[in-house]
N, CA, C and O atoms as a GROMACS GRO file, in nm:
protein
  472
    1UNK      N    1  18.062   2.670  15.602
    1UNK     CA    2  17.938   2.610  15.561
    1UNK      C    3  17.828   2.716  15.571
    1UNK      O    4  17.820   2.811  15.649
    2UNK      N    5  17.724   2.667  15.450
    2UNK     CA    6  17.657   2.832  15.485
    2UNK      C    7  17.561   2.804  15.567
    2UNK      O    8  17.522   2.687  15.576
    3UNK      N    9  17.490   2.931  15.662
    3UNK     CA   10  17.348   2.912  15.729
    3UNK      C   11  17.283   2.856  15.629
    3UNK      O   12  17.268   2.862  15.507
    4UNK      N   13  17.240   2.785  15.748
    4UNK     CA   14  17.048   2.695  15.688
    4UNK      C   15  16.882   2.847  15.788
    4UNK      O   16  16.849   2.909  15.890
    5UNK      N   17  16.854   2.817  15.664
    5UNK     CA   18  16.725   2.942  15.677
    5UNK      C   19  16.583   2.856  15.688
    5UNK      O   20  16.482   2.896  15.631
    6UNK      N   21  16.586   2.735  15.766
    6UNK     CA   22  16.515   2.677  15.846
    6UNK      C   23  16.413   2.749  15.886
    6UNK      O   24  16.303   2.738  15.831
    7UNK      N   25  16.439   2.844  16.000
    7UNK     CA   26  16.376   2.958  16.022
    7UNK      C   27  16.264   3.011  15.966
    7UNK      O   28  16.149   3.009  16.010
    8UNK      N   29  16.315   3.070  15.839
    8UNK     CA   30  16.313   3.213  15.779
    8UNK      C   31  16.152   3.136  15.693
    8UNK      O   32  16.152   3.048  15.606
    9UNK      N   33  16.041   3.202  15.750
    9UNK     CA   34  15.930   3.180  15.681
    9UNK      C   35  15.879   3.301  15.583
    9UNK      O   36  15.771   3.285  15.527
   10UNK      N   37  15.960   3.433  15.558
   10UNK     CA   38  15.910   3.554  15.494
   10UNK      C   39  15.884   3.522  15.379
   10UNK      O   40  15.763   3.530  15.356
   11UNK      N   41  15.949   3.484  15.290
   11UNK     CA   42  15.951   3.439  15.172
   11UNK      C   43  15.950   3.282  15.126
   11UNK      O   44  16.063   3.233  15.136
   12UNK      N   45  15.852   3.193  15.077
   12UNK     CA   46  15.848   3.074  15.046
   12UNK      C   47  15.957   3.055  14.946
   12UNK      O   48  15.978   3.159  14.883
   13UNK      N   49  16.034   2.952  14.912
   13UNK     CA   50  16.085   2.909  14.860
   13UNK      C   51  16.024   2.820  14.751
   13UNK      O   52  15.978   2.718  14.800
   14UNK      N   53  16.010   2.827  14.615
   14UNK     CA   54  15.972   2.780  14.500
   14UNK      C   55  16.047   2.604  14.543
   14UNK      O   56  16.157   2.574  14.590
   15UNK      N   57  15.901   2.500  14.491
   15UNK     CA   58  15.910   2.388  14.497
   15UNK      C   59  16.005   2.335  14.359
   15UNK      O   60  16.107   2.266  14.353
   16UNK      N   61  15.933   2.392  14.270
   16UNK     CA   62  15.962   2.356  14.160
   16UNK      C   63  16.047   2.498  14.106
   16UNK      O   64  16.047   2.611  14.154
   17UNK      N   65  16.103   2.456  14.012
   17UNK     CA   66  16.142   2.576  13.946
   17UNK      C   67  16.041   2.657  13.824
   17UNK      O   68  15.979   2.589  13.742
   18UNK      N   69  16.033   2.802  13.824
   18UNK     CA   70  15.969   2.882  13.763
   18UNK      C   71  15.932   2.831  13.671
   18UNK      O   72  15.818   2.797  13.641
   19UNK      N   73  16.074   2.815  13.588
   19UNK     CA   74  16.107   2.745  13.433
   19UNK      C   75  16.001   2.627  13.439
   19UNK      O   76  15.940   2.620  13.333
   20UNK      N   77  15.966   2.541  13.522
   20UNK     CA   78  15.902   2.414  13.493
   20UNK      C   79  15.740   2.414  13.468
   20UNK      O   80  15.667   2.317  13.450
   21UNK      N   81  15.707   2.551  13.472
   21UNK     CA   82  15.553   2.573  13.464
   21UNK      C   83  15.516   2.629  13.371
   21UNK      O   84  15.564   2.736  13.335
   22UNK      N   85  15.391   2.548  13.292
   22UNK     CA   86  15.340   2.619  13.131
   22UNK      C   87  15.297   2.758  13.208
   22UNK      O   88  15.233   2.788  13.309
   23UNK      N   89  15.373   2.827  13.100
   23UNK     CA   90  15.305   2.970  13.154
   23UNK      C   91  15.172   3.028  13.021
   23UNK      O   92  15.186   3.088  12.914
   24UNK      N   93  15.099   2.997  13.063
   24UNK     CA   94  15.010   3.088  12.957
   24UNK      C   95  14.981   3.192  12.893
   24UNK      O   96  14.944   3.284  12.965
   25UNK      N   97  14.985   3.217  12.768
   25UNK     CA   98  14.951   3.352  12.727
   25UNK      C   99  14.809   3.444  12.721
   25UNK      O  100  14.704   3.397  12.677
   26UNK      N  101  14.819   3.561  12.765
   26UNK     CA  102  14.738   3.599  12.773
   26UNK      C  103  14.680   3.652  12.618
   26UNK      O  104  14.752   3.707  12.535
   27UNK      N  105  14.550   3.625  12.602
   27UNK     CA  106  14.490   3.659  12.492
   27UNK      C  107  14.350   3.742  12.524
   27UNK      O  108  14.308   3.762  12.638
   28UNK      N  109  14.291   3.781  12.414
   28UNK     CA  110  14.163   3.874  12.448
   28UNK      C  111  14.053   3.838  12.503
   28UNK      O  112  13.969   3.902  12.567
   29UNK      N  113  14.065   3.643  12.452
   29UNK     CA  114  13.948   3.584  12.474
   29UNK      C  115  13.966   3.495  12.618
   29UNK      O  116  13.882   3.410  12.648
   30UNK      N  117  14.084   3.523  12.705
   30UNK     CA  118  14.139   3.414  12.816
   30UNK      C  119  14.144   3.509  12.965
   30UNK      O  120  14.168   3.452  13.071
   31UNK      N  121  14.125   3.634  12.960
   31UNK     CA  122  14.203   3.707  13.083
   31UNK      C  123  14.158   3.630  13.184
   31UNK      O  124  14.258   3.571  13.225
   32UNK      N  125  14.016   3.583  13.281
   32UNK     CA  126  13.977   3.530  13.381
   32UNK      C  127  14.052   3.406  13.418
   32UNK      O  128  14.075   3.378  13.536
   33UNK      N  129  14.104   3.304  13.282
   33UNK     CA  130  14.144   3.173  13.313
   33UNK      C  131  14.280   3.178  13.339
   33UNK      O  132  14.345   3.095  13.403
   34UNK      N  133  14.339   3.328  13.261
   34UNK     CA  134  14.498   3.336  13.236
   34UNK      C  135  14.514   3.410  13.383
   34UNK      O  136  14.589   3.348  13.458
   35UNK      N  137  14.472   3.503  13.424
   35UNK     CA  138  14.507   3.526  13.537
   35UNK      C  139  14.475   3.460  13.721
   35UNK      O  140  14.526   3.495  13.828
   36UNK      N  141  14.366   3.352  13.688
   36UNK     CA  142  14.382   3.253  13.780
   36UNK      C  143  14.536   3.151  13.799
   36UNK      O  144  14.605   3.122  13.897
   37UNK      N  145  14.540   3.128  13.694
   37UNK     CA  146  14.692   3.046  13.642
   37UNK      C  147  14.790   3.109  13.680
   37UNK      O  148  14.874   3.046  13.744
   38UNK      N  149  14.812   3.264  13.652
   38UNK     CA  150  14.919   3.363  13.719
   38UNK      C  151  14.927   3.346  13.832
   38UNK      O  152  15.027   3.298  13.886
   39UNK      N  153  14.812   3.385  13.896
   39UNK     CA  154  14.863   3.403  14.023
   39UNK      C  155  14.873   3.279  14.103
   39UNK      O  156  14.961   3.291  14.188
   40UNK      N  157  14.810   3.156  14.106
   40UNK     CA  158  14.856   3.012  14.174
   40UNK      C  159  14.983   3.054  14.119
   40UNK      O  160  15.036   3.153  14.168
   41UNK      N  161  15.042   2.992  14.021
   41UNK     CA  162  15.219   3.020  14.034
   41UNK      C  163  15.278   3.125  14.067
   41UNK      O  164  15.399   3.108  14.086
   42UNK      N  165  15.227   3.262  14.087
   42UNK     CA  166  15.341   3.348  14.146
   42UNK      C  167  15.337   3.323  14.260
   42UNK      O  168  15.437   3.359  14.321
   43UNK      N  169  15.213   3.244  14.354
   43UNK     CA  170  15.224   3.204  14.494
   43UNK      C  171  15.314   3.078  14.494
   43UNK      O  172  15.395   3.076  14.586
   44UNK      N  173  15.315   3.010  14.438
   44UNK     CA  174  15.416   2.921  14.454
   44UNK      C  175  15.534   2.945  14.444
   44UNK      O  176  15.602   2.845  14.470
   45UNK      N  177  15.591   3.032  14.418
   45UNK     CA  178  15.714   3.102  14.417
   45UNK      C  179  15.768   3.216  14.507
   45UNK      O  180  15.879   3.244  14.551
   46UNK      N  181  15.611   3.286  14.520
   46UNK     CA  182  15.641   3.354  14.661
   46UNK      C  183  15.668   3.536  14.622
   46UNK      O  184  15.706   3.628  14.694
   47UNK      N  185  15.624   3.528  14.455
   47UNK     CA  186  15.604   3.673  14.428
   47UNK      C  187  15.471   3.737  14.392
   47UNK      O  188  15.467   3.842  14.329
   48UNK      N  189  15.326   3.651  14.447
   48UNK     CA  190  15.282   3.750  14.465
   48UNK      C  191  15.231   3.887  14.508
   48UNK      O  192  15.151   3.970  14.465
   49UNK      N  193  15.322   3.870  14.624
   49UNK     CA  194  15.336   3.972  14.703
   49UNK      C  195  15.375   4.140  14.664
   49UNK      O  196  15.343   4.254  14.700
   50UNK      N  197  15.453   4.082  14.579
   50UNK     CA  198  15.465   4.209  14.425
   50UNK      C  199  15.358   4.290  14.393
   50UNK      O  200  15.363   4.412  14.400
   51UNK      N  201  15.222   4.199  14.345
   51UNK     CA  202  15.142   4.212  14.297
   51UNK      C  203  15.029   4.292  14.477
   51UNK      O  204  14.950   4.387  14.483
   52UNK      N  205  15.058   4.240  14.538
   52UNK     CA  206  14.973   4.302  14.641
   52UNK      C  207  15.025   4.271  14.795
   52UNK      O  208  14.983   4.190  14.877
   53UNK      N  209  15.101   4.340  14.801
   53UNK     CA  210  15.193   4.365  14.894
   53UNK      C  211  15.134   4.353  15.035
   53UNK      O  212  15.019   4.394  15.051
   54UNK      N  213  15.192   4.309  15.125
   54UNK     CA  214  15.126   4.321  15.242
   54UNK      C  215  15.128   4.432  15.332
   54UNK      O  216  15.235   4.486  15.361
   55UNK      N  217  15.019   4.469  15.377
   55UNK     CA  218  15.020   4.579  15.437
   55UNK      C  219  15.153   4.614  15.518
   55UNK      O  220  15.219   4.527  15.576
   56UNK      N  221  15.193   4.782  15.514
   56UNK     CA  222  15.277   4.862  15.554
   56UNK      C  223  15.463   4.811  15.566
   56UNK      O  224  15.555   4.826  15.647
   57UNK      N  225  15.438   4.744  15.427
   57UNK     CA  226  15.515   4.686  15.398
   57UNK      C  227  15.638   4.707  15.234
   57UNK      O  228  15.638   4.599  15.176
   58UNK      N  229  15.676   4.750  15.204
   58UNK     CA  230  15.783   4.791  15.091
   58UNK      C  231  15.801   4.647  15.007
   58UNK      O  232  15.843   4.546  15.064
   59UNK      N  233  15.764   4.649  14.859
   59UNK     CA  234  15.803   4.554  14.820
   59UNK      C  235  15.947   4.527  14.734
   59UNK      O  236  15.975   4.591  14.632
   60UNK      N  237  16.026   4.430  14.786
   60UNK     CA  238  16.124   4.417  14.746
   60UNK      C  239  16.195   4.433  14.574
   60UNK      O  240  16.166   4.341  14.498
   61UNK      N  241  16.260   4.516  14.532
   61UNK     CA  242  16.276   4.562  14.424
   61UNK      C  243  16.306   4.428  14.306
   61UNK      O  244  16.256   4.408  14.196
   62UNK      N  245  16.413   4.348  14.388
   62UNK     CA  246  16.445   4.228  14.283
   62UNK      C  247  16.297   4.139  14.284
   62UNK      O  248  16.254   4.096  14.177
   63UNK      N  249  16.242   4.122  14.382
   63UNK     CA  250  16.121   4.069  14.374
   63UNK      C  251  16.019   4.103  14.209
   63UNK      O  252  15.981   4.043  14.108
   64UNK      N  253  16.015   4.249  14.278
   64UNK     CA  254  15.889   4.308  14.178
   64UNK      C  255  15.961   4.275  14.031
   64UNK      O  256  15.887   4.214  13.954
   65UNK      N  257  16.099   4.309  13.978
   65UNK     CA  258  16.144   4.281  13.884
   65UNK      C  259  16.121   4.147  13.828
   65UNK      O  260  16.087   4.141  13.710
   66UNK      N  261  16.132   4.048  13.891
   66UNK     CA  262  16.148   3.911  13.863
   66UNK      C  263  15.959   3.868  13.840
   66UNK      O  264  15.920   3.804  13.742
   67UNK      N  265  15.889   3.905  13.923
   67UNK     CA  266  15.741   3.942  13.876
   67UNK      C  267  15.702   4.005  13.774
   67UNK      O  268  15.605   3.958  13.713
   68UNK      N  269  15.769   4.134  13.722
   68UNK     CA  270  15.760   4.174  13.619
   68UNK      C  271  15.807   4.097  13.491
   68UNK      O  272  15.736   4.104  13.390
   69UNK      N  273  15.933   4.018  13.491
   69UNK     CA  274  15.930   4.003  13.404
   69UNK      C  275  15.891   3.861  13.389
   69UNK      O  276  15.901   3.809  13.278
   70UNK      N  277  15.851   3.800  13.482
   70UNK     CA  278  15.723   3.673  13.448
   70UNK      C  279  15.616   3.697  13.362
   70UNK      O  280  15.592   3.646  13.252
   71UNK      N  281  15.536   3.807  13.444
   71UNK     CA  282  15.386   3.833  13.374
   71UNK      C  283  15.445   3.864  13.230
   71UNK      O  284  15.386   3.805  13.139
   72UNK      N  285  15.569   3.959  13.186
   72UNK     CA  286  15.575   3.989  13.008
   72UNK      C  287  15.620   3.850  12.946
   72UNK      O  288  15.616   3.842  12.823
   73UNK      N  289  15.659   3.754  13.010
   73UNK     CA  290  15.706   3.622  12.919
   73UNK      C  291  15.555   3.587  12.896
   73UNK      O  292  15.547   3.525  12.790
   74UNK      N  293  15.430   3.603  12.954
   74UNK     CA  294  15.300   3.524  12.959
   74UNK      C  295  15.238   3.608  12.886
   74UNK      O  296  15.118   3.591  12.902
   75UNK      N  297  15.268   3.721  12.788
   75UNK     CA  298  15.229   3.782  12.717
   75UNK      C  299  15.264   3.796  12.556
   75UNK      O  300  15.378   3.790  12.511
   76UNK      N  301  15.137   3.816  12.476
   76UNK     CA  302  15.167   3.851  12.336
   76UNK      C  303  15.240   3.927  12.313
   76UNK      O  304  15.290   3.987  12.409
   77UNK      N  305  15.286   3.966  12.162
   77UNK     CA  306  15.385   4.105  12.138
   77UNK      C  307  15.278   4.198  12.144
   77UNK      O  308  15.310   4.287  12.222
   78UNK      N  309  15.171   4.216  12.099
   78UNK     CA  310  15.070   4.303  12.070
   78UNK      C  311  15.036   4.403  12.195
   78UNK      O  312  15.031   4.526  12.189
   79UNK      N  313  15.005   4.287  12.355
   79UNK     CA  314  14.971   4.351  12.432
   79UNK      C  315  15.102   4.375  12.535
   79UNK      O  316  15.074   4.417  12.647
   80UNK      N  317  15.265   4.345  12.498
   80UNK     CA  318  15.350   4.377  12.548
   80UNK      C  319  15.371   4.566  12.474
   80UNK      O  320  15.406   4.676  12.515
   81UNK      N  321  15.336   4.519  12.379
   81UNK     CA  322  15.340   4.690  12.378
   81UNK      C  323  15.227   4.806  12.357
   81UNK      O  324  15.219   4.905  12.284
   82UNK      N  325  15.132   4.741  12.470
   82UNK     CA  326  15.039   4.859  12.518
   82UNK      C  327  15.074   4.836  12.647
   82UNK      O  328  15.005   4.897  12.728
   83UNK      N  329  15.150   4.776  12.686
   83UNK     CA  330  15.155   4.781  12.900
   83UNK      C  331  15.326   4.837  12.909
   83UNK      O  332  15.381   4.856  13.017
   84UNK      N  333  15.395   4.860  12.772
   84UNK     CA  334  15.556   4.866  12.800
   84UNK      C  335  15.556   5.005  12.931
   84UNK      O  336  15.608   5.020  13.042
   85UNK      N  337  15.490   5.064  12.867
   85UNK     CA  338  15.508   5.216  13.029
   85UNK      C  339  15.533   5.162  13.176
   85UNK      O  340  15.620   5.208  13.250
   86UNK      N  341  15.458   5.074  13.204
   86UNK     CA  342  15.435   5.020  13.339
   86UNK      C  343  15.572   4.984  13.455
   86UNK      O  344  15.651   4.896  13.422
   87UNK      N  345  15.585   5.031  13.537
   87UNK     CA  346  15.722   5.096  13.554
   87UNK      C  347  15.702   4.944  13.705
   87UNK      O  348  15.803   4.917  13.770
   88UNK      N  349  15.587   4.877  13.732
   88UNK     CA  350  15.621   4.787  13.843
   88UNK      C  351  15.516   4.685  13.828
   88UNK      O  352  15.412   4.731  13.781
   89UNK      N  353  15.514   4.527  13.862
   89UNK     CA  354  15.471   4.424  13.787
   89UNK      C  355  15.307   4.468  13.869
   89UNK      O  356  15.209   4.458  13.795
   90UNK      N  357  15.283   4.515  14.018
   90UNK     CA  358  15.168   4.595  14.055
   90UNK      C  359  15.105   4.637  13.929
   90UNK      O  360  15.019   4.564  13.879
   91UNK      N  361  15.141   4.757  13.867
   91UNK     CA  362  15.151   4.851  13.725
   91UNK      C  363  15.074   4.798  13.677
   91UNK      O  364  14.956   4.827  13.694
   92UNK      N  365  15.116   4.701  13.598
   92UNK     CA  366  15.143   4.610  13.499
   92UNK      C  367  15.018   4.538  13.464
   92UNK      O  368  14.958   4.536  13.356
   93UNK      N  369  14.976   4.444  13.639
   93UNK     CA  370  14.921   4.342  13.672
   93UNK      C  371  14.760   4.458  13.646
   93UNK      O  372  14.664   4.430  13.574
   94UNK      N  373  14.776   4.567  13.719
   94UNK     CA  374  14.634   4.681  13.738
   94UNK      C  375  14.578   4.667  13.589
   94UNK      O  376  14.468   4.622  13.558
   95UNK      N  377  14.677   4.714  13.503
   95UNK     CA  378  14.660   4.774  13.373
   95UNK      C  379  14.592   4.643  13.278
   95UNK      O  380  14.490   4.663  13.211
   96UNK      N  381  14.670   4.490  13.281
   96UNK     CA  382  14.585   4.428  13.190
   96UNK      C  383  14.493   4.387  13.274
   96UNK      O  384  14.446   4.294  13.209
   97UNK      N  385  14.435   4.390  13.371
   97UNK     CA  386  14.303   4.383  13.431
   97UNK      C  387  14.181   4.468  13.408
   97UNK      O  388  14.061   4.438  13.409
   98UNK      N  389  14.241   4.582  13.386
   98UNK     CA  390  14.135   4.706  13.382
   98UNK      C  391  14.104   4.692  13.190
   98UNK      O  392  14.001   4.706  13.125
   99UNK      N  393  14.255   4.657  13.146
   99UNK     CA  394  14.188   4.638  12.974
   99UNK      C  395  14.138   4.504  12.963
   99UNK      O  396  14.095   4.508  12.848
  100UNK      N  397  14.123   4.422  12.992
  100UNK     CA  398  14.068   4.314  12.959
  100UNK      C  399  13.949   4.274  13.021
  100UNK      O  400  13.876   4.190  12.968
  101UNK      N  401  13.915   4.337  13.152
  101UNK     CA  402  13.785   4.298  13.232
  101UNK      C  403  13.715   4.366  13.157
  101UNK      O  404  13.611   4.313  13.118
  102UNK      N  405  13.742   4.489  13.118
  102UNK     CA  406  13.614   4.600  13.034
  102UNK      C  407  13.598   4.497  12.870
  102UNK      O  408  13.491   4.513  12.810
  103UNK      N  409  13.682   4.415  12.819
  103UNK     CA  410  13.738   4.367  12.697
  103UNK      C  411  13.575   4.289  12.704
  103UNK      O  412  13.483   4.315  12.626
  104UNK      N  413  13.568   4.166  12.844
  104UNK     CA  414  13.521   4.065  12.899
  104UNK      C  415  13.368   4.155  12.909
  104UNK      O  416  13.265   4.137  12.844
  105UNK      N  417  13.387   4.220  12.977
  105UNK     CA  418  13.229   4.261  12.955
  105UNK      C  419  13.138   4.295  12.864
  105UNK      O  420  13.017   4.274  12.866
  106UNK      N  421  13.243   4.383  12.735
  106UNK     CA  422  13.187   4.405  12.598
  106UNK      C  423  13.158   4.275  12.545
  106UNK      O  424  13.055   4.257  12.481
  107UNK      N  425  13.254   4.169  12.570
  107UNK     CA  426  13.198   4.070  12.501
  107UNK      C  427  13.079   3.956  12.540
  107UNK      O  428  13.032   3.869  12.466
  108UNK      N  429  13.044   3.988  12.696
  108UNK     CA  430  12.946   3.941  12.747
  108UNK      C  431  12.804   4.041  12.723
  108UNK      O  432  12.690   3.999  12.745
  109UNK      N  433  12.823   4.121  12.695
  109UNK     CA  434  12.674   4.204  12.673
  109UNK      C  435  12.655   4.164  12.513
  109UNK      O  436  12.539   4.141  12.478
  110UNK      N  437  12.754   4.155  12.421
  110UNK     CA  438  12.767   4.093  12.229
  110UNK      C  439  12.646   3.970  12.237
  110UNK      O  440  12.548   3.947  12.166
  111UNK      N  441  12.698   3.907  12.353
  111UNK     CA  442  12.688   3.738  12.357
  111UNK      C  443  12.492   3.749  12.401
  111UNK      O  444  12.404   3.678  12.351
  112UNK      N  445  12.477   3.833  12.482
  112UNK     CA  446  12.372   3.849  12.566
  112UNK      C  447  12.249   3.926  12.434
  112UNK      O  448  12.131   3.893  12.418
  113UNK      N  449  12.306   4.006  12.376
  113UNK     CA  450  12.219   4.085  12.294
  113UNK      C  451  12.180   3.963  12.156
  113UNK      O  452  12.081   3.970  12.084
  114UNK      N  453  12.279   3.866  12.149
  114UNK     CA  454  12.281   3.780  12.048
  114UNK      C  455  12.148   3.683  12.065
  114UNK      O  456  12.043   3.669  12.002
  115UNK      N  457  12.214   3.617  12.194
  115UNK     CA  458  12.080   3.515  12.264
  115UNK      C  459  11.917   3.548  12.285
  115UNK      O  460  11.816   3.479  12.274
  116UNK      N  461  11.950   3.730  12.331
  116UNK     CA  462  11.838   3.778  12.296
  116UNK      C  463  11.751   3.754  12.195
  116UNK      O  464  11.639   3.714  12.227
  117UNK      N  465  11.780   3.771  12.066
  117UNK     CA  466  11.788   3.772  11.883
  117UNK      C  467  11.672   3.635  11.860
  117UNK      O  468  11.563   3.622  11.806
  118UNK      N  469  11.767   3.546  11.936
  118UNK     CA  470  11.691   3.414  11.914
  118UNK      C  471  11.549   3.367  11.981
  118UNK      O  472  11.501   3.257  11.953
   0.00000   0.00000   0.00000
């Protein structure tokens, strides 16, 4: 009979299964809402830790994989192949943040210079 991991609090155990959650796509006009949504479910599953590891701590390889390839199912083809380099879902997670927050700001100064106008 196998051990029961009663115990074992390192890693949460997913309530639901992965599969059972709309995963959203990320688009040009969504990064703030799409990546709130990310990360509540990778905590519910117990990989965000991938994404920001706890201190002095190594993150588990099948982990980061299985993180990685969450965040590319929640992605367009367009912006799957400007992040394909990204060698860890960390990587990955940095990279459409840094292109899309700068994305978010160009389009908040558009919006701002517009309202101005009026």
């Amino acid at each position: 009979m196998p051990a029961d991991n009663l115990g074992d609090t390192s890693t949460p155990k997913p309530v639901t299964p992965i599969a059972h959650y709309q995963c959203p796509k990320l688009k040009s006009t969504n990064y703030t809402i799409w990546a709130i949504q990310i990360k509540f479910i990778l905590e519910a599953h117990g990989l965000w830790e991938a994404i920001e590891p706890n201190k002095n701590t190594q993150v588990d390889d099948k982990k980061d994989k299985a993180t990685t390839a969450f965040l590319y199912q929640a992605l367009t083809e367009d912006v799957i192949l400007q992040v394909a380099g990204c060698k860890t879902a960390k990587e990955l997670w940095e990279s459409l943040k840094k292109r899309h927050v700068r994305e978010e700001k160009v389009q908040q100064a558009r919006l701002q210079s517009l309202m101005i106008g009026f």
